[in-house]
C-alpha positions as CSV (number, residue, x, y, z in Angstrom):
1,X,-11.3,21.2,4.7
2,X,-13.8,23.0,2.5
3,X,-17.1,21.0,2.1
4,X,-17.8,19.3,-1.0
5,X,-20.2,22.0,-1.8
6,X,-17.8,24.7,-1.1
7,X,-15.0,25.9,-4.0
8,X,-11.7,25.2,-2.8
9,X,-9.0,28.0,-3.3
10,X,-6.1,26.1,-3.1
11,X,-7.0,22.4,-4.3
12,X,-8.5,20.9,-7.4
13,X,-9.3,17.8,-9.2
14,X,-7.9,17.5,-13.0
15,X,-8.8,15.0,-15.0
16,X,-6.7,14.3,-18.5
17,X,-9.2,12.6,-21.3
18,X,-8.2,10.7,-24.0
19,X,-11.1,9.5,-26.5
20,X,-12.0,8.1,-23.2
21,X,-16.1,8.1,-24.5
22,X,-19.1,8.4,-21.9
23,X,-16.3,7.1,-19.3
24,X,-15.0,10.6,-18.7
25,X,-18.3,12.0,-18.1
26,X,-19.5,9.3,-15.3
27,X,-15.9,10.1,-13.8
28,X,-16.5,13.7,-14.0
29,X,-19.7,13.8,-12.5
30,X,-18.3,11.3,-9.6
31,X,-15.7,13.6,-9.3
32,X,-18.3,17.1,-8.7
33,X,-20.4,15.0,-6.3
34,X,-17.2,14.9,-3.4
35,X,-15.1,18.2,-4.8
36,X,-15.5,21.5,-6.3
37,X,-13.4,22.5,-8.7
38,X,-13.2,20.1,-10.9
39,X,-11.3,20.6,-14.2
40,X,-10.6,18.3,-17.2
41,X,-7.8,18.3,-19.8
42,X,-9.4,17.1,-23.3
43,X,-6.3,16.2,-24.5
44,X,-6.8,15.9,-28.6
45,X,-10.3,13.6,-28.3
46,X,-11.7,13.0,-31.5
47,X,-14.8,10.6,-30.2
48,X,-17.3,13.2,-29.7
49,X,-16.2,13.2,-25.5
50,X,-15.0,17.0,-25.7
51,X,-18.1,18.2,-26.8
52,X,-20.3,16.4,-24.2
53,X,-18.1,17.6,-21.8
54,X,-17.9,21.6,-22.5
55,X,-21.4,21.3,-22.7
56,X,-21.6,19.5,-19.1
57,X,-19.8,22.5,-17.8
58,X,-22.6,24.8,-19.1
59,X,-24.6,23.9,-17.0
60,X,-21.7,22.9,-13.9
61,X,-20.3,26.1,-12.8
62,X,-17.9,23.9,-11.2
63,X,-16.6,22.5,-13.9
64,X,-13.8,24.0,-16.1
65,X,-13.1,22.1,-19.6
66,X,-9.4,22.4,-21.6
67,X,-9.2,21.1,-24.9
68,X,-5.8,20.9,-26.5
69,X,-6.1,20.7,-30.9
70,X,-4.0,17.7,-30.5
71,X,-3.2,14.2,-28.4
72,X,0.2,15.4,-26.7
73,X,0.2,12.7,-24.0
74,X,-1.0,12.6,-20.3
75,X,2.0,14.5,-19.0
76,X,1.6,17.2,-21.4
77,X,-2.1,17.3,-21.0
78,X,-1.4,17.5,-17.1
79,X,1.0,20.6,-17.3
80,X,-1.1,22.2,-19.3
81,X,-3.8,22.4,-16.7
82,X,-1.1,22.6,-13.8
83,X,0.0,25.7,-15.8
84,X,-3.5,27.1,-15.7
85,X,-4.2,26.2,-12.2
86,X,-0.8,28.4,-10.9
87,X,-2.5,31.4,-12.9
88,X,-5.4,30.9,-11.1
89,X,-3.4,30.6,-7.6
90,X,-4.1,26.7,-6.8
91,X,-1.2,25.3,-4.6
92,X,-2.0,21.5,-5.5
93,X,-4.0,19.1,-7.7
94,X,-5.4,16.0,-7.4
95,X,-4.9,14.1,-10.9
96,X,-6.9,11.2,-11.8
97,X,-7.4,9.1,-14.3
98,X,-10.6,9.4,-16.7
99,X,-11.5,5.8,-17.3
100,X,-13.2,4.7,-14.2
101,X,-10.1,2.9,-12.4
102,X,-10.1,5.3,-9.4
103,X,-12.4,5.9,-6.3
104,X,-13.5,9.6,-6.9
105,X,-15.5,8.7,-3.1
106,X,-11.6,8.5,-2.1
107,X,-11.0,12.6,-3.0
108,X,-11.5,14.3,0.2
109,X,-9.6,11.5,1.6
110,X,-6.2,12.7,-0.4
111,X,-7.1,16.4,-0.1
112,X,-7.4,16.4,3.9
113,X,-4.3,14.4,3.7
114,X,-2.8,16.6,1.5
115,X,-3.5,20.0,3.5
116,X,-2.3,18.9,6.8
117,X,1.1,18.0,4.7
118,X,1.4,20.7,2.2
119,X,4.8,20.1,1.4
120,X,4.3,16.2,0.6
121,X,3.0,14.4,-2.4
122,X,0.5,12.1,-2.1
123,X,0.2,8.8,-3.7
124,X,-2.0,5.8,-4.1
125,X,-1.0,2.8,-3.4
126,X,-3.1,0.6,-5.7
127,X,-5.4,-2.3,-4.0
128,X,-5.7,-4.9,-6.7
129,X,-8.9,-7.2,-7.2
130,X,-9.3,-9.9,-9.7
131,X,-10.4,-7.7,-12.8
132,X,-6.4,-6.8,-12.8
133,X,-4.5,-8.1,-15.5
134,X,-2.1,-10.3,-13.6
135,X,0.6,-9.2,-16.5
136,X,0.3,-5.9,-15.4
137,X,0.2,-6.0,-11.6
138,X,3.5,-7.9,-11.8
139,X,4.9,-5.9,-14.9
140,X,4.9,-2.6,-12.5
141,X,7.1,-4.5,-10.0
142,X,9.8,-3.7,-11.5
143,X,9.3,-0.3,-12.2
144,X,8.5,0.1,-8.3
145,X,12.0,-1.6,-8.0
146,X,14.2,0.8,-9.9
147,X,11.8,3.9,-8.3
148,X,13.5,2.9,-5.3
149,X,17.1,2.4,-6.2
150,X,16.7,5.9,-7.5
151,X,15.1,7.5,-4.8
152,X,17.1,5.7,-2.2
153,X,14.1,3.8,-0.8
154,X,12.3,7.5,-0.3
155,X,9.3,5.5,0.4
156,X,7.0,5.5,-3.4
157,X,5.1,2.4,-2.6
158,X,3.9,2.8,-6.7
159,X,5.4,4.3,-9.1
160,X,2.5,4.0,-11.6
161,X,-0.8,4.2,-10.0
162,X,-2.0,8.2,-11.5
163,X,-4.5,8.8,-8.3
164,X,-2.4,11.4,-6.9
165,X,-1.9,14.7,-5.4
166,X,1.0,17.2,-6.2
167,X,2.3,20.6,-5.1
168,X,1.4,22.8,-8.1
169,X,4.9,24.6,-7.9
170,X,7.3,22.1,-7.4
171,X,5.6,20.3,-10.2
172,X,6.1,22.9,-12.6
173,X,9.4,24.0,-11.9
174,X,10.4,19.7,-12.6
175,X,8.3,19.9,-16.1
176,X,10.1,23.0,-16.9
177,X,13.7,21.6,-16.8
178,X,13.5,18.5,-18.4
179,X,11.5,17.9,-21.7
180,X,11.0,13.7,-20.7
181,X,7.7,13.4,-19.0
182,X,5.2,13.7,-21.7
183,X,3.5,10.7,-22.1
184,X,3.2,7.3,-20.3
185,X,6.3,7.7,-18.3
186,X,4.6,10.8,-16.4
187,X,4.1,9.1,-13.5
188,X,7.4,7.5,-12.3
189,X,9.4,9.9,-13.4
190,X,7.7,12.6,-11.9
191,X,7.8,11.0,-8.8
192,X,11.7,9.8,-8.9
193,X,12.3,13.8,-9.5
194,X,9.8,15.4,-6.7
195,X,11.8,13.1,-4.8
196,X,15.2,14.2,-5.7
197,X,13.3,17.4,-5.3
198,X,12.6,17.0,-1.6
199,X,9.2,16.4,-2.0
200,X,8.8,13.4,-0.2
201,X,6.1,11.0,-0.5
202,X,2.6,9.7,1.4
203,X,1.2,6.4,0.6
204,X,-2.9,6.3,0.8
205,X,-4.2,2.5,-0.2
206,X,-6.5,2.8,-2.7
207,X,-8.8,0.2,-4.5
208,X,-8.3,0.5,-8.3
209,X,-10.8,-1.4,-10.5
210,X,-10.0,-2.9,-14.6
211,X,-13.1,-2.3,-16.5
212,X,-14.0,-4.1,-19.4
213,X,-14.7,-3.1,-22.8
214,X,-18.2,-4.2,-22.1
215,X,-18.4,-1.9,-19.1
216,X,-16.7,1.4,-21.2
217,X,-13.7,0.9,-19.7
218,X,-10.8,2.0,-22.1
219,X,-7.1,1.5,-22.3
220,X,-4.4,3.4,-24.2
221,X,-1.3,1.3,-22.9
222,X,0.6,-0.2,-25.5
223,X,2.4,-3.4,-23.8
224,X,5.4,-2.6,-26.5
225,X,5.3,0.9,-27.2
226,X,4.9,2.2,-23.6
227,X,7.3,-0.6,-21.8
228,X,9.9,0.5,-24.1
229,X,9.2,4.1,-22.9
230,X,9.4,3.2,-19.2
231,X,12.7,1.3,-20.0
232,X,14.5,4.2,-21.4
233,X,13.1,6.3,-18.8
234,X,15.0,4.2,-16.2
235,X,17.7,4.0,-17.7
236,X,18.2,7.9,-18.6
237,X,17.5,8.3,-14.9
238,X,19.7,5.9,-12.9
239,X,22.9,5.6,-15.8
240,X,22.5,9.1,-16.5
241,X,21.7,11.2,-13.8
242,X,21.6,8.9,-10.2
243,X,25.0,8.3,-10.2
244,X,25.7,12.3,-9.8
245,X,22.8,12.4,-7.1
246,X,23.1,9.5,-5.2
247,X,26.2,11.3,-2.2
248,X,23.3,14.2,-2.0
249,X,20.9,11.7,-1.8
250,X,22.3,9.7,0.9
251,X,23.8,13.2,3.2
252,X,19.9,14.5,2.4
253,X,18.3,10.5,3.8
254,X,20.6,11.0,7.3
255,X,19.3,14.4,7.9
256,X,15.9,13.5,7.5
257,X,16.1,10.5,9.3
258,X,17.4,12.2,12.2
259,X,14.7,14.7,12.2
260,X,11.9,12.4,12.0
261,X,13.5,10.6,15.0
262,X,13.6,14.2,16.5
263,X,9.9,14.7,15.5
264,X,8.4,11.0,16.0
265,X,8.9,9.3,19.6
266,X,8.0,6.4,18.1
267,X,10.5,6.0,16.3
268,X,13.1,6.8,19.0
269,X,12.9,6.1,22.9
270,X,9.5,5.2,23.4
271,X,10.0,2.4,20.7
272,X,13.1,1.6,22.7
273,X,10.5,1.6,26.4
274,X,8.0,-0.7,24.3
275,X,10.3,-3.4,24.0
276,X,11.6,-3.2,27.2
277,X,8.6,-3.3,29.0
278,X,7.4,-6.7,26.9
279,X,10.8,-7.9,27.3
280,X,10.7,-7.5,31.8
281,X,7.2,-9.7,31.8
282,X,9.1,-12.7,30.6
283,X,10.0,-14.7,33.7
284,X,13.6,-16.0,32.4
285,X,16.7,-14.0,31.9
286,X,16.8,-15.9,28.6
287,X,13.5,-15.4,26.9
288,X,14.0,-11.5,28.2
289,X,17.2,-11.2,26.1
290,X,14.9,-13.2,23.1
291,X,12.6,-10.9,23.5
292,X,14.6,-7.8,23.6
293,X,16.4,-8.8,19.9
294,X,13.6,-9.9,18.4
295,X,11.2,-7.0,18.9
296,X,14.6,-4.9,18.3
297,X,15.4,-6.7,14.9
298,X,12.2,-7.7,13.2
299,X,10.0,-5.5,11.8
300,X,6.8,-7.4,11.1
301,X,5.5,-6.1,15.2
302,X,5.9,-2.2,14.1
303,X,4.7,-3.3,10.5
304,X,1.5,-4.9,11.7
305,X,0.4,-2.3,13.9
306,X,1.0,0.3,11.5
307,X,-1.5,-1.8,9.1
308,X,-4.3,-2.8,12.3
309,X,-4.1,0.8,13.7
310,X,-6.2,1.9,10.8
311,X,-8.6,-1.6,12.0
312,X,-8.6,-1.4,15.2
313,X,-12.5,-1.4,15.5
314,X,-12.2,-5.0,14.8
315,X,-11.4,-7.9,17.0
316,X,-8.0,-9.7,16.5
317,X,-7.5,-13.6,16.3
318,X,-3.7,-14.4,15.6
319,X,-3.3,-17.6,14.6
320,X,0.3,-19.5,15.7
321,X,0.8,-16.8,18.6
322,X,3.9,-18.5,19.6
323,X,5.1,-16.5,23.4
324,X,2.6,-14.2,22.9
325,X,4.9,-11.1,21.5
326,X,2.6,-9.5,18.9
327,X,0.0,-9.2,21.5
328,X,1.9,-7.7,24.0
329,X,3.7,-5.5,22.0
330,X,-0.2,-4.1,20.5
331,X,-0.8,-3.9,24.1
332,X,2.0,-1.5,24.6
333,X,1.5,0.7,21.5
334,X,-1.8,1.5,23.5
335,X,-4.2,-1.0,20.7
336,X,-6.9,-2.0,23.2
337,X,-9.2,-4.1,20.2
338,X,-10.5,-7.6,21.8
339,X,-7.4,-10.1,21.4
340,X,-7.8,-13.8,20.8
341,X,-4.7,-15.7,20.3
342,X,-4.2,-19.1,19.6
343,X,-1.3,-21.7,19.8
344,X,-0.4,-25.8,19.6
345,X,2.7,-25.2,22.4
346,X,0.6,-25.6,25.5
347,X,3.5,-24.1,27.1
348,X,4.2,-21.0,25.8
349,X,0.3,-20.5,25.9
350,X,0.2,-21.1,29.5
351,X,3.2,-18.4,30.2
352,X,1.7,-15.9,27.8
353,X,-1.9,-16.2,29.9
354,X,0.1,-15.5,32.8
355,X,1.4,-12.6,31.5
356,X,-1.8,-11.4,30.3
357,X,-3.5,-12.1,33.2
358,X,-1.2,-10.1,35.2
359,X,-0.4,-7.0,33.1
360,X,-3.2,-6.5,30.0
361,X,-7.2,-6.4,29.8
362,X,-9.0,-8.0,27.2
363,X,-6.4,-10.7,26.2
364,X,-6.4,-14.3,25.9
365,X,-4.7,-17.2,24.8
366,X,-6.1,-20.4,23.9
367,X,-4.1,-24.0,23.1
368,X,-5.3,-25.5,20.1
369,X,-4.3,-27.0,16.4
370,X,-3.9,-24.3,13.6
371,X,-5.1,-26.9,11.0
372,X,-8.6,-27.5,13.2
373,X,-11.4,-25.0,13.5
374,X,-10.6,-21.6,14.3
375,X,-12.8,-19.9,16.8
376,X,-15.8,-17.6,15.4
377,X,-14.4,-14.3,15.9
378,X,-14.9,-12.5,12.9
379,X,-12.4,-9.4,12.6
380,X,-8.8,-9.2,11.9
381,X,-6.3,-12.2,11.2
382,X,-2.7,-12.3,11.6
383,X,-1.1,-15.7,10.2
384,X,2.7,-14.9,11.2
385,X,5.5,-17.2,10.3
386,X,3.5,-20.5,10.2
387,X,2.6,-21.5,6.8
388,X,6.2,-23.0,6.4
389,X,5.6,-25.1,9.1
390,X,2.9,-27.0,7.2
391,X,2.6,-29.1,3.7
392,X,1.3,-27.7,0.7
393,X,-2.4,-29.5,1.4
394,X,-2.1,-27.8,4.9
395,X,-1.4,-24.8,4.3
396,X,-4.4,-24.4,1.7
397,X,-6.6,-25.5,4.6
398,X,-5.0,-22.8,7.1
399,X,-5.3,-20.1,4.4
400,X,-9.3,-21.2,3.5
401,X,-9.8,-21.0,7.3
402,X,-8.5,-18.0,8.4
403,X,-9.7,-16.1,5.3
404,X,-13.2,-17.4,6.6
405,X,-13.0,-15.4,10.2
406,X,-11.7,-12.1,8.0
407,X,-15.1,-9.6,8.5
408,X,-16.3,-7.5,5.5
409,X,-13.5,-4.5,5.6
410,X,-10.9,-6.8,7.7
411,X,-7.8,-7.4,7.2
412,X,-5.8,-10.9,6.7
413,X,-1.8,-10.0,7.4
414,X,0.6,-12.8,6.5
415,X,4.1,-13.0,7.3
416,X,5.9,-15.6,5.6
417,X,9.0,-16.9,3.9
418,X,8.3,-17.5,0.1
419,X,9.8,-20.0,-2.1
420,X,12.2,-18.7,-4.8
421,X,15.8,-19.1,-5.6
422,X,17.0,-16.0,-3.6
423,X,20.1,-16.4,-0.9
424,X,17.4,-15.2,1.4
425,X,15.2,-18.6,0.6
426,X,18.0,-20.6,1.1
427,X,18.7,-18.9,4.5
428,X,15.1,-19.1,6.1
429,X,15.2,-22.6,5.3
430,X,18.8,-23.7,7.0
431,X,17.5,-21.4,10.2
432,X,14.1,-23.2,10.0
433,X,15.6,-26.5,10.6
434,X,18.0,-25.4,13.3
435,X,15.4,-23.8,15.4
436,X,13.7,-27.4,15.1
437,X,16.9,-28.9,15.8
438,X,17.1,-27.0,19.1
439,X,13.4,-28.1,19.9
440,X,12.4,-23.9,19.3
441,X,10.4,-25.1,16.6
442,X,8.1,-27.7,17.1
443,X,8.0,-28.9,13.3
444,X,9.7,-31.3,11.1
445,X,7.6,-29.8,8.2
446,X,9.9,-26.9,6.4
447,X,7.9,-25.7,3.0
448,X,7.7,-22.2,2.1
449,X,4.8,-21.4,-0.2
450,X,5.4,-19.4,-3.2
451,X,3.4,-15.9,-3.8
452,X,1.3,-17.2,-6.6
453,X,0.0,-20.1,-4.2
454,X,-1.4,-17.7,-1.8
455,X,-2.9,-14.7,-3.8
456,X,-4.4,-17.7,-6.0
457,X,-6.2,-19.3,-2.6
458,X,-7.1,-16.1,-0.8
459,X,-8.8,-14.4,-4.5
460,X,-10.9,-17.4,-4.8
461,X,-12.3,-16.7,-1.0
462,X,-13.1,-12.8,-2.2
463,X,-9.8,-11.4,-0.4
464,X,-7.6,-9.0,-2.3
465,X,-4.3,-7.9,-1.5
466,X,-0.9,-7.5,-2.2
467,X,2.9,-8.6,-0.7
468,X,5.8,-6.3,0.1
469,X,9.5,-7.9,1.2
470,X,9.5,-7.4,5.3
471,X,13.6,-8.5,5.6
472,X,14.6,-5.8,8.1
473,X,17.8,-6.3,10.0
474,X,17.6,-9.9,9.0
475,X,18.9,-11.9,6.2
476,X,15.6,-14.2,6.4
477,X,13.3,-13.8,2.9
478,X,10.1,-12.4,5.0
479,X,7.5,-11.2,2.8
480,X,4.2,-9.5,4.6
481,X,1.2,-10.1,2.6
482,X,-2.0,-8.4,3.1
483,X,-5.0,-9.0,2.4
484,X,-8.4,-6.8,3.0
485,X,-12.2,-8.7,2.5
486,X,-14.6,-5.8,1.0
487,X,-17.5,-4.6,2.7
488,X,-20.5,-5.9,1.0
489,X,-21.3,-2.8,-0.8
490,X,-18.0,-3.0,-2.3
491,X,-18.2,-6.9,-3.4
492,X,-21.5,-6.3,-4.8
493,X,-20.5,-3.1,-6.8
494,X,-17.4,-5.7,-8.2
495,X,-19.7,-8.5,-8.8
496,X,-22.1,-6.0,-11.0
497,X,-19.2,-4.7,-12.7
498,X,-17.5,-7.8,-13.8
């Protein structure tokens, strides 16, 4: 990858600017200090922003300024520089939005990504804080929801978040056929149609920040205007046009499935080895055959290593270990991090030291209360499929506590069954009770927590994060909720800002 320094040949920023003030230049500048080139779309600014900007690139040789007569819309403003980038033989472009919501330290970050995958598109997935307008971090649910019925669950984790970075000629060729696009739907669509396109997607986290008025931050969504917009969008694509797709889309999903299962052991026999390697420590034939489904059924094991791999320089304390299975199974994906686990069954903590003490390095399990004092381990905290177990005063406690031994750029990974009216509530709750009636459970307490309990408790402690359904081959109501603590640079640089 090129040096910051160094002109890229094939990858550039672009930036589209609507009367977006002294915003656009901090952003720009941001931008020139990780990449080169940089380019910005002026798309029909009439506050004076244009003019600071061309004469910026006076003096920036790596800086190229656009300036359409009139406001056409982000889409429009976008094709018109992905037009000029093709001329100019650039094979993708990072887009970005000009108002100070995304990292421009995060660029080099999408463009190495993005040239060991050419033929993918790369997308932010948006870290929230509290300067988020809750309306709209919920609002977007829903669009993410229909994304994936019309992409077959292709894998867009957002389907609004502009910090992106597409392949300049797939992206034209989509623009060119359809004349939709334009404006505020840019982004999903876009997406849905790369997508049907065979341009899959890459998910990058990505901390997005809500400025103020006060802080120059400035906002052209229209709550009326541009939901209306994203409605008919939806609707043109999935009434309209899904229907016709959706055999192709599903022969096209088998095919890559089976290559990536082809081209990823993981995801084949060695996952298949994994869980029968933790499986043969378990000294009974029926906690092996517990073992074995469990690993092979739920996904939160595969889902939290996926999400600690990136972490691994921190130690681990999971809290309500139960038989010790996420530990082992991190043992046997080859995660060596320091491992304290920490359980109230005295039994199942002294057969998973056994096991630990016999077949892993660096592991141990302790007996204690999940509602006392945790050890001091700052690091990583896993919280998996206990909160239920607990009242509502409890669980509070167990979420201010382990939120506590989460280290500055450490994550907090939940796994729990939420309260709503789903089938899926209804279902955790009935199993719940029977694996208490069968003495698998040691708890009479059964009381899910709802989403809005949690992300209230764990923002007040400085966490921020975000939930995702974890169901997998089950028909429980899992969600996995994660939750990262800033490093102190970052906390400060949000305290200053808000």
């Amino acid at each position: 990858m090129p040096s910051p320094i160094e002109p890229s040949n094939t990858h550039l920023v672009l930036i589209p600017s609507y009367n977006t003030g002294a915003k656009v230049l901090e952003t720009v500048k941001e931008a020139l200090a990780v990449w080169n080139p940089v380019w910005v779309v002026v798309d029909g600014s009439d506050d004076g922003s244009g003019e600071k900007l061309e004469a910026l690139a006076k003096t920036e040789d790596r800086l190229r300024v656009f300036r359409l007569a009139r406001n056409q819309g982000k889409g429009a403003a976008l094709l018109h520089g992905f037009d000029e980038a093709e001329a100019h033989g650039f094979t993708h472009i990072l887009c970005m939005d000009a108002d100070g919501q995304h990292p421009a330290e995060m660029i080099p970050d999408y463009m190495s990504l993005s040239m060991a995958m050419p033929g993918r598109m790369i997308l932010g997935k948006p870290i929230f804080d509290d300067t988020a307008p809750r309306i709209r971090v919920n609002g977007r649910k829903l669009s993410n929801f229909w994304v994936n019925v019309e992409t077959l669950w292709d894998g867009i984790a957002d389907s609004l978040f502009g910090m992106r970075v597409y392949p300049v000629t797939d992206l034209i060729k989509v623009m060119k056929n359809i004349r939709w696009a334009r404006r505020y739907d840019f982004d999903a669509e876009i997406a849905v149609r790369l997508s049907w396109r065979g341009v899959r997607p890459v998910n990058i986290p990505t901390p997005v920040k809500y400025l103020t008025a006060d802080e120059g931050g400035v906002s052209h969504f229209k709550y009326g205007r541009d939901n209306v917009l994203i409605t008919w969008m939806h609707i043109r694509l999935f009434i309209f046009q899904w229907w016709f797709r959706a055999p192709g889309l599903a022969i096209r999903r088998r095919k890559v499935n089976k290559l990536e299962q082809l081209e990823n052991p993981d995801s084949t026999e060695s996952l298949k080895a994994v869980r029968k390697r933790v499986a043969k420590h378990y000294p009974s034939k029926t906690q092996r055959h517990y073992v074995s489904g469990k690993l092979r059924s739920d996904p939160v094991y595969e889902a939290v290593f996926k999400l600690l791999e990136q972490h691994c320089q921190l130690p681990l304390l999971d809290v309500g270990c139960g038989i010790g299975l996420l530990e082992f199974y991190l043992r046997e994906r080859e995660m060596d991090t320091p491992i304290l686990a920490i359980d109230h069954d005295t039994k199942k903590i002294k057969t998973s030291n056994l096991i630990a003490d016999s077949h892993y390095q660096n592991l141990r399990f302790i007996a204690g209360y999940i509602d006392s004092e945790l050890p001091a381990q700052p690091g990583n905290v896993t919280l998996l499929d206990i909160l239920q177990y607990n009242n509502e005063r409890d669980q509070e406690d167990i979420l201010r506590k382990a939120s506590e031994a989460v280290a500055p750029g450490g994550l907090l990974i939940i796994r729990s069954g939420l309260n709503d009216s789903s089938k899926r509530s209804k279902i955790s709750k009935i199993a719940d009770r029977f694996g208490t009636f069968i003495s698998w459970i040691k708890s009479t307490v059964h009381e899910f927590p709802t989403e809005s309990f949690v992300s209230d408790i764990l923002q007040s402690e400085g966490l921020q994060g975000e939930s995702q359904p974890l169901w997998g081959n089950t028909p429980f109501n899992n969600y996995l909720l994660t939750y990262r603590r800033p490093h102190t640079n970052e906390s400060a640089a949000g305290k200053t800002q808000r």
